[in-house]
VOPAGU-2260 file (C-alpha; in pm, 1 decimal, decimal comma):
REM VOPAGU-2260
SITE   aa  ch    i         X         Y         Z
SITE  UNK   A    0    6916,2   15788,7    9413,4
SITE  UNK   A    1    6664,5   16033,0    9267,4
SITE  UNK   A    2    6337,5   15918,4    9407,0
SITE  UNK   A    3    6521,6   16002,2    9847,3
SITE  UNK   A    4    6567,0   16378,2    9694,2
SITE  UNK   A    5    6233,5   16482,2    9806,5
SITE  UNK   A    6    6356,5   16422,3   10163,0
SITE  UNK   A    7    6732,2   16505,9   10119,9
SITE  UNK   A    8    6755,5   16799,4    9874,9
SITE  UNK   A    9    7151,2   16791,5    9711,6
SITE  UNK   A   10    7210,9   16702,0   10060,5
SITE  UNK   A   11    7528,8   16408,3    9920,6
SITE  UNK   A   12    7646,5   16359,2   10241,3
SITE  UNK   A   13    7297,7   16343,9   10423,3
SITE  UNK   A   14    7222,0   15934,5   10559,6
SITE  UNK   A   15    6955,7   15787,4   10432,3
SITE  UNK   A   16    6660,0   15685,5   10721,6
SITE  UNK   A   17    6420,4   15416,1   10630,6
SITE  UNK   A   18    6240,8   15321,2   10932,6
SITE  UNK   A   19    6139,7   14945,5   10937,7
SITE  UNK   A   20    5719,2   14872,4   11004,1
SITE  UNK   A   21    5823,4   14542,3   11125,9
SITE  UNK   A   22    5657,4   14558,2   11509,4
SITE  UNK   A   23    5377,9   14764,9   11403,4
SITE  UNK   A   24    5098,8   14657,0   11479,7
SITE  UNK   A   25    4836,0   14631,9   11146,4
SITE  UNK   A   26    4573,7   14826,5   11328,1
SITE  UNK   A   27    4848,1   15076,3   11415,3
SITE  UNK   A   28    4995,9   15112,8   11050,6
SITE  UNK   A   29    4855,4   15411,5   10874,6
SITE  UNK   A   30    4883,3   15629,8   11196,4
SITE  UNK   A   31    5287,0   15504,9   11215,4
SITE  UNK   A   32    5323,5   15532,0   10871,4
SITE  UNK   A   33    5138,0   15911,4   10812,0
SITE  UNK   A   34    5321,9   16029,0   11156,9
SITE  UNK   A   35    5710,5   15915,9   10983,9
SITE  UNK   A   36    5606,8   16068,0   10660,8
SITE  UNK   A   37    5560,6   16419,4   10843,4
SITE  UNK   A   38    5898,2   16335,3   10957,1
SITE  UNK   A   39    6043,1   16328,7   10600,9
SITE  UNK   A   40    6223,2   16005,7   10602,3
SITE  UNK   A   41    6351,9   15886,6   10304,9
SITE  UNK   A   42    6171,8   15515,3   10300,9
SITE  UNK   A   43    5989,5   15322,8   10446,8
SITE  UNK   A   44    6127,4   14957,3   10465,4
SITE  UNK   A   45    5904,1   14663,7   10475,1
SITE  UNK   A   46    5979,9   14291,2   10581,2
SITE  UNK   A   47    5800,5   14013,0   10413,3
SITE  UNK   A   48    5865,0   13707,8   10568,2
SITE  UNK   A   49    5759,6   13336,1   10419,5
SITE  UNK   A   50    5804,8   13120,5   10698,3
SITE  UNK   A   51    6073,7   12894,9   10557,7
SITE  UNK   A   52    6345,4   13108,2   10468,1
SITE  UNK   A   53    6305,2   13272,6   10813,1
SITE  UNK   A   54    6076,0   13118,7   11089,9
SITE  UNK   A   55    5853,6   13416,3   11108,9
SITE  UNK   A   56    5578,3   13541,1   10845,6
SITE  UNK   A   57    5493,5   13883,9   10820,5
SITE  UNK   A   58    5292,6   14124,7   10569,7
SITE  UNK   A   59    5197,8   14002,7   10239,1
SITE  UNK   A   60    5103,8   14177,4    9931,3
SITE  UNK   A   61    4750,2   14240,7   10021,5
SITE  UNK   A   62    4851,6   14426,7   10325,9
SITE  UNK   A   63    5154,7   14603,0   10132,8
SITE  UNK   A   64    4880,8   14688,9    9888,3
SITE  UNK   A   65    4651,6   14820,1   10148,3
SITE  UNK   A   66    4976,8   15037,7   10251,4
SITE  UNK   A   67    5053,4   15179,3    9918,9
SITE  UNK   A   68    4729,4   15337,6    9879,2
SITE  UNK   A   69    4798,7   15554,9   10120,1
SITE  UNK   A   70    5142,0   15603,8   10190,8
SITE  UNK   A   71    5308,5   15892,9    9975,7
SITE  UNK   A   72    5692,1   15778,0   10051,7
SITE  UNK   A   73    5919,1   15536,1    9899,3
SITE  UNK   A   74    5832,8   15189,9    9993,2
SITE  UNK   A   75    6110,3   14925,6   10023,9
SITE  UNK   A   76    5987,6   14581,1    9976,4
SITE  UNK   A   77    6304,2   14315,6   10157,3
SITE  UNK   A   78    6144,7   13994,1   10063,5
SITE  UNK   A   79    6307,0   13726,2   10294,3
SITE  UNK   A   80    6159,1   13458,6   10126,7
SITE  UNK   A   81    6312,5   13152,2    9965,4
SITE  UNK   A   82    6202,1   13205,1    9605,1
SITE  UNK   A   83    6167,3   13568,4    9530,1
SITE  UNK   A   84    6139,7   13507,0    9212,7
SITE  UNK   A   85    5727,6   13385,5    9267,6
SITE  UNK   A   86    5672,9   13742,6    9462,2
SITE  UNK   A   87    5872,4   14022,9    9206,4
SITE  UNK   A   88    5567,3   14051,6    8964,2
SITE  UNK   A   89    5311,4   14132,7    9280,7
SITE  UNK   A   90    5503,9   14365,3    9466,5
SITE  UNK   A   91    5614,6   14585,1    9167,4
SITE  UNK   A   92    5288,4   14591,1    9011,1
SITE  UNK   A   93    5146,9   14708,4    9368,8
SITE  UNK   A   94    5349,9   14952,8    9401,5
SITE  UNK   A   95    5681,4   14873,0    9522,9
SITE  UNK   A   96    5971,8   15140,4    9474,6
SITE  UNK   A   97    6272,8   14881,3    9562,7
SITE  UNK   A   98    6274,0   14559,4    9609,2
SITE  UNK   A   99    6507,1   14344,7    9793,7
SITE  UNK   A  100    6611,5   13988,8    9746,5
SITE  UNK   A  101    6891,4   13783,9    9973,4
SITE  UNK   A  102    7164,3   13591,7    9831,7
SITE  UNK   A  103    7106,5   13306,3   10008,7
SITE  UNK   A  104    6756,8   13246,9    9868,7
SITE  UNK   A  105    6646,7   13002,2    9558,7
SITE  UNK   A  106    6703,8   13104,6    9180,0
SITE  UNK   A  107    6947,2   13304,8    8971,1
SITE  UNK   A  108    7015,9   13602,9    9159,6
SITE  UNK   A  109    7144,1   13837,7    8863,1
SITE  UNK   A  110    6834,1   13721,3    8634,2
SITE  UNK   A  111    6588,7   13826,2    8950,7
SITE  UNK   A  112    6740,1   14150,2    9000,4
SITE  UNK   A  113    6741,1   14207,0    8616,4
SITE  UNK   A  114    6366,6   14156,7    8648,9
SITE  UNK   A  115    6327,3   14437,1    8924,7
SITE  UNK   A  116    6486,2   14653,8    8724,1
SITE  UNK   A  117    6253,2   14567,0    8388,6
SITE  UNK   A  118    5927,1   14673,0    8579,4
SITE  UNK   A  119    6146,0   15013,7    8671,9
SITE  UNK   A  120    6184,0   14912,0    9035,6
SITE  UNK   A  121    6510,8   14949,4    9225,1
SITE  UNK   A  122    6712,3   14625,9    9297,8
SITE  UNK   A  123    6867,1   14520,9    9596,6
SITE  UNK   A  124    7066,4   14238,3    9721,4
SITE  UNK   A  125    7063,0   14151,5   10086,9
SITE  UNK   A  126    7369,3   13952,4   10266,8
SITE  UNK   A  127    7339,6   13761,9   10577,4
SITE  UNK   A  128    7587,8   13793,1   10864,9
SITE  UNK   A  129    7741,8   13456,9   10781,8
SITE  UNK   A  130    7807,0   13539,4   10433,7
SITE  UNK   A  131    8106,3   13652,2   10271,9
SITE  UNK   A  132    8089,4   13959,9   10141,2
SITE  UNK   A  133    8263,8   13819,6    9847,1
SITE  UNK   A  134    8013,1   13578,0    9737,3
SITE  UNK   A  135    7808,2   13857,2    9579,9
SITE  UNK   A  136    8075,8   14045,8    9405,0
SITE  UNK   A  137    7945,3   13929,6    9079,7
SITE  UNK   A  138    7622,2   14031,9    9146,9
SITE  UNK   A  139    7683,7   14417,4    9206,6
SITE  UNK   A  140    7639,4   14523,6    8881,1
SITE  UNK   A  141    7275,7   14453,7    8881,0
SITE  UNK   A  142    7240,0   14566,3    9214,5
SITE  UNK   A  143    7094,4   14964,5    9306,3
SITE  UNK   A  144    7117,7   14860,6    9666,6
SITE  UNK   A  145    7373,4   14605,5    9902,8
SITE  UNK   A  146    7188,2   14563,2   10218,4
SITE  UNK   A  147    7423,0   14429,6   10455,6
SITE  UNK   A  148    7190,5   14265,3   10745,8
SITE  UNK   A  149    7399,0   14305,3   11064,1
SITE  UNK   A  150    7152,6   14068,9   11253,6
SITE  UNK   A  151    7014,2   13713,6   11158,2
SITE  UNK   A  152    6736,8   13777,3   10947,4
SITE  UNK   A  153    6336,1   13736,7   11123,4
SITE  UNK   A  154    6375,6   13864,2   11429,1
SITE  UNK   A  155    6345,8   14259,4   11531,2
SITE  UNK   A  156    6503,0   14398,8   11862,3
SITE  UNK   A  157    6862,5   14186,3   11815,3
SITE  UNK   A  158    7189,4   14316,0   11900,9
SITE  UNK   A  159    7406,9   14471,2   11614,5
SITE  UNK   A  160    7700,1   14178,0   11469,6
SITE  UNK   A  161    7996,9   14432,4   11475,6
SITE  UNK   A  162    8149,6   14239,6   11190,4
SITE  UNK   A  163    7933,6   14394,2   10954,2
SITE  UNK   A  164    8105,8   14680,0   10955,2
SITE  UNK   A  165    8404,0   14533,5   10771,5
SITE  UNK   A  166    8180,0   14430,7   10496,2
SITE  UNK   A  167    8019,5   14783,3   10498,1
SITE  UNK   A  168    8388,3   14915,1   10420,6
SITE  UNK   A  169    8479,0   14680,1   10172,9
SITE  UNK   A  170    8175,6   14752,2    9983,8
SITE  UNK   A  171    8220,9   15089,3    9989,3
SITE  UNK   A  172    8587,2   15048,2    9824,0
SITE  UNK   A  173    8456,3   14850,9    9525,3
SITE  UNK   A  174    8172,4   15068,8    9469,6
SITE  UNK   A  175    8383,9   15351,2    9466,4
SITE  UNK   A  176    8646,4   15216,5    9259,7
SITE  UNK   A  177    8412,9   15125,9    8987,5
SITE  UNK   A  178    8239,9   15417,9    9032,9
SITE  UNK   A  179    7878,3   15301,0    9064,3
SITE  UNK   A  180    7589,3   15446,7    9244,1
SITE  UNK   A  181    7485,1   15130,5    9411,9
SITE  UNK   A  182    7354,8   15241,2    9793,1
SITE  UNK   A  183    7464,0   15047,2   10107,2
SITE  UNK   A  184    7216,4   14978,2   10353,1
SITE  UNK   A  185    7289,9   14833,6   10679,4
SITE  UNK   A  186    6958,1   14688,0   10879,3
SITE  UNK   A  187    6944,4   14556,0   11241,3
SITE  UNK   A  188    7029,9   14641,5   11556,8
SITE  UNK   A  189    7047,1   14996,6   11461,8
SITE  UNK   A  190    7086,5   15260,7   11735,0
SITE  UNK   A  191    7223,2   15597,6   11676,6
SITE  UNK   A  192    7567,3   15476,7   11791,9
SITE  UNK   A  193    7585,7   15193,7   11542,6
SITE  UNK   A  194    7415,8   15436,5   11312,6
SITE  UNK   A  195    7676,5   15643,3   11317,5
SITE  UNK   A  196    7940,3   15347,5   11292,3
SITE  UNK   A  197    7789,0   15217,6   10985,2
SITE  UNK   A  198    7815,0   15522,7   10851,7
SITE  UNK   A  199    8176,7   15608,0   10887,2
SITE  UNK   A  200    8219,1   15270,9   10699,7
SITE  UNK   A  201    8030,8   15384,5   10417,0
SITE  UNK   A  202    7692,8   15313,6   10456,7
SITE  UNK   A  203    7425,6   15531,8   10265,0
SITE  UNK   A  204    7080,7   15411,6   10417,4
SITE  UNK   A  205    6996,8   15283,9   10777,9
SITE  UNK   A  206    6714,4   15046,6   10802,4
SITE  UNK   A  207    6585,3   15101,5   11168,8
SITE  UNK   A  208    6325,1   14930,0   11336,2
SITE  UNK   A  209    6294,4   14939,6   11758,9
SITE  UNK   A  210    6538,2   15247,4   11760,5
SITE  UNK   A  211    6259,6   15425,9   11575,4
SITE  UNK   A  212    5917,9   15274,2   11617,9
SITE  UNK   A  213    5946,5   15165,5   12025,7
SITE  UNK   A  214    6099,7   15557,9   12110,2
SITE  UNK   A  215    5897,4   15722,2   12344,7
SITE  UNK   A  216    5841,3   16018,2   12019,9
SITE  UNK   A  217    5913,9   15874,4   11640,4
SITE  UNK   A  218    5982,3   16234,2   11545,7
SITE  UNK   A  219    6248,4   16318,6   11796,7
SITE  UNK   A  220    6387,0   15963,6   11704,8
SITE  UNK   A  221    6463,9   16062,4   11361,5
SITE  UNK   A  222    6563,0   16385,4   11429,6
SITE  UNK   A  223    6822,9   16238,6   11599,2
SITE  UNK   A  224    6945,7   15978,1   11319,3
SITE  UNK   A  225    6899,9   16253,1   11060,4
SITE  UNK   A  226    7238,4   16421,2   11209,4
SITE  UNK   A  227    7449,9   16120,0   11130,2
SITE  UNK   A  228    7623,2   16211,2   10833,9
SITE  UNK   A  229    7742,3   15946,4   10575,0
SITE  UNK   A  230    8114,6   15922,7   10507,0
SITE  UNK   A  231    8135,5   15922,9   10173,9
SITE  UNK   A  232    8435,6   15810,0    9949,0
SITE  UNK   A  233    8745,6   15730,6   10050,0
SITE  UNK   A  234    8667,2   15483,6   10396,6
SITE  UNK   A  235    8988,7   15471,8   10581,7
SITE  UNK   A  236    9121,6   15097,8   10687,3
């Protein structure tokens, strides 16, 4: 995960913060975005929301555009839209670091994330909390990041499913036993107590959103997630 170094050093067992811009207000962005870049976290994770794979729309490439040009860190692009395969070209070509599909969307998944990786981008594959962790075994390979979503995707401020954490563990196993650097990411609900439950399951990145943005200080916030140390190899049963 070379392009996180810049915020983590050698640092292997250091987690992974990537605050989510979800609630921000678009007036509000560059201040919240400049203010958690002086806070060295290692992303910044951005929702983009069609309206018919989730209910809600959020930013589009014009305003993720408008955000690249200033931000210096990482941007994350989790596209939670039902054909991702209509929004890889845009996002990569303004400027996206990773981007993020779900399973559960339109087209051939392993083709998609096979593009993401052509334009030099990170590829991710997101899982809802009603999917088996199993239906996207196939699909690892291609994969630089699992983002398990432990809330229903479209909403911000839900409560953490704690049956994610079994599929954070068993994806930690078979990326461990094949010895890939895929990344797990866990995203919603995440406080610094299921932060730090994630991690012990294996987890590599938190995605968090309220936790960070709604504290009463964003720095103190992260301070506080940024002693949560991942677990590693070898996740006990």
């Amino acid at each position: 995960m070379p392009y996180y170094k810049q915020a983590h050093g050698e640092d292997s067992n250091c987690v992974i913060i990537s605050p989510s811009i979800l609630s921000v207000e678009p007036k509000n962005l560059r201040k919240i975005i400049k203010e958690l870049e002086r806070c060295e976290v290692g992303s910044i994770h951005v929702d983009v929301m069609d309206g018919r794979f989730v209910p809600n729309v959020s930013y589009g490439v014009q305003v993720f555009s408008s955000i690249r040009r200033y931000a210096k860190v990482p941007l994350e692009v989790h596209l939670m839209v039902q054909d991702p395969s209509n929004h890889i070209k845009e996002f990569a070509d303004a400027g996206a670091d990773a981007i993020i599909i779900h399973y559960e969307a339109s087209g051939n998944k392993n083709s998609i994330l096979e593009e993401i990786r052509a334009f030099g981008k990170r590829s991710g594959i997101a899982i809802n909390p009603e999917t088996d962790f199993n239906s996207v075994k196939d699909h690892m390979k291609y994969a630089d990041i699992i983002l398990v979503m432990s809330v229903h995707p479209g909403f911000g401020g839900q409560k953490f499913i704690p049956d994610s954490l079994d599929k954070i563990k068993v994806a930690r196993r078979l990326i461990d036993k094949g010895n890939s650097g895929t990344m797990i990411a866990v995203d919603g609900g995440i406080n610094i107590e299921t932060g730090k439950q994630a991690c012990s399951c294996g987890a590599d990145e938190l995605v968090v959103g309220t936790a960070i943005i709604n504290s009463k200080s964003i720095s103190d916030s992260i301070k506080e997630f940024k002693k949560i140390r991942r677990m590693g190899k070898n996740i006990p049963n």
